[in-house]
N, C-alpha and C positions, 0 to 999 in steps of 0.2 A: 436509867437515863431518859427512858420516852416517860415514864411517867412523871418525870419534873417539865419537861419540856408541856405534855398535855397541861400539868397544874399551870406554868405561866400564860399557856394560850386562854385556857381559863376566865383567869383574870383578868389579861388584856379584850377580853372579850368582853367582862363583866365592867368592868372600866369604861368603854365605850359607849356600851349602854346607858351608863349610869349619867357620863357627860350630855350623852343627848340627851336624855328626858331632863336634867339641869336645863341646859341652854334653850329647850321646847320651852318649859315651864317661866323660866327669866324673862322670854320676848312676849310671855303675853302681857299686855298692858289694856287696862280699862280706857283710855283714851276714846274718844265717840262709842263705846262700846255698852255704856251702862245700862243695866237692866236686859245686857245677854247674858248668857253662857258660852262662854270660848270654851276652845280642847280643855285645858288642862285646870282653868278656875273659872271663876265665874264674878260674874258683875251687876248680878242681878240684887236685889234687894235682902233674898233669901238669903245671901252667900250667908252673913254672919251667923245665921242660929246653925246654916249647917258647917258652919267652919272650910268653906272653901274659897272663900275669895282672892283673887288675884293681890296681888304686893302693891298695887297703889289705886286699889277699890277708894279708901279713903278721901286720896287725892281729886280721883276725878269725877266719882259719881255723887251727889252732892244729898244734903240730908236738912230738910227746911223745917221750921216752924212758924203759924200752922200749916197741917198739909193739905187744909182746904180754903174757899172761901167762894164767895160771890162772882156769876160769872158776870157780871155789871162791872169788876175790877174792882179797884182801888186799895187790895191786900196790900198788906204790907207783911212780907214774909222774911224771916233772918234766915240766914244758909249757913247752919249748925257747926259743921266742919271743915270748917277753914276761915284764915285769918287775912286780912287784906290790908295792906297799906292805905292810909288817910287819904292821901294823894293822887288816889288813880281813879279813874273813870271807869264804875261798873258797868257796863251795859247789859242787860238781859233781852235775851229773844223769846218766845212761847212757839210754838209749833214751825219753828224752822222762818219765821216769816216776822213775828209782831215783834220791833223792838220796844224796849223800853230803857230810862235812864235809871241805874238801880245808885246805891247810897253806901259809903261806909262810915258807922256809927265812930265815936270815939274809944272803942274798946276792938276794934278791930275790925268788927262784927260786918260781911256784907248783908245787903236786903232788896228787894228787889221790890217793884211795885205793879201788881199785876195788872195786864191793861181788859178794855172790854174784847171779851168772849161771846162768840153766837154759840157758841158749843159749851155741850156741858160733858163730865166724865174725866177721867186723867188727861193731864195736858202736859208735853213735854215741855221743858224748859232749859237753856242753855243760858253760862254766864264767862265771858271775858272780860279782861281786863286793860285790850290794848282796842277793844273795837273791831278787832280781824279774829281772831281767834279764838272760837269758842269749842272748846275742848273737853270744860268741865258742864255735866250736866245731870237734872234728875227729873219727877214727876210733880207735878200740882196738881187736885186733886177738884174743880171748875164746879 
């Protein structure tokens, strides 16, 4: 009788466990996070080759083409993974500060236009859709 009793503690025991690191791993979200490493995945760029990226790496850390251009501006760069409504107003930011007005193609496609840069080197970039919320973002490369 105790050794059944041990076996269910066991399990509820292993059970518990098994929930938390679930519900750990579920709340992390790449949201302003890209290009860290959180606890449990990662948001960085590397996540893909080494297969750990967070469940909506895709969504929020953003993937341009090209990933360089002239710090004088006037790229015009597409944002690979993700699809945008014709109708919305892109806005882009660069380093928390520069905005700019970005564009969606007829195929879905946003792009952004990068403006002048004193700086050269990766430059972060942020893109919303409502003007207030810039959530999704990745690097440009000045």
């Amino acid at each position: 009788m105790l050794c059944k009793y041990k076996d269910k503690m066991h399990l509820c025991m292993l059970m518990v466990l098994l929930l938390q690191l679930l519900f750990r791993t579920a709340a992390q979200s790449c949201a302003k996070s890209c290009g860290q490493k959180i606890n449990t995945c990662s948001c960085h760029s590397t996540c893909e080759s080494l297969r750990d990226c967070c469940a909506d790496y895709k969504h929020f850390c953003l993937d341009i083409e090209p990933h360089s251009g002239s710090l004088l501006g006037g790229t015009d760069f597409k944002i690979l993974n993700a699809t945008f409504e014709q109708n919305i107003n892109l806005t882009c930011r660069f380093n928390s500060e520069i905005l700019t007005e970005g564009y969606v193609d007829e195929s879905g496609v946003g792009h952004c236009i990068t403006p002048l840069l004193y700086e050269s080197g990766w430059i972060s970039f942020e893109v919303s859709t409502d003007g207030v919320s810039f959530d999704r973002s990745g690097r440009w490369l000045s």
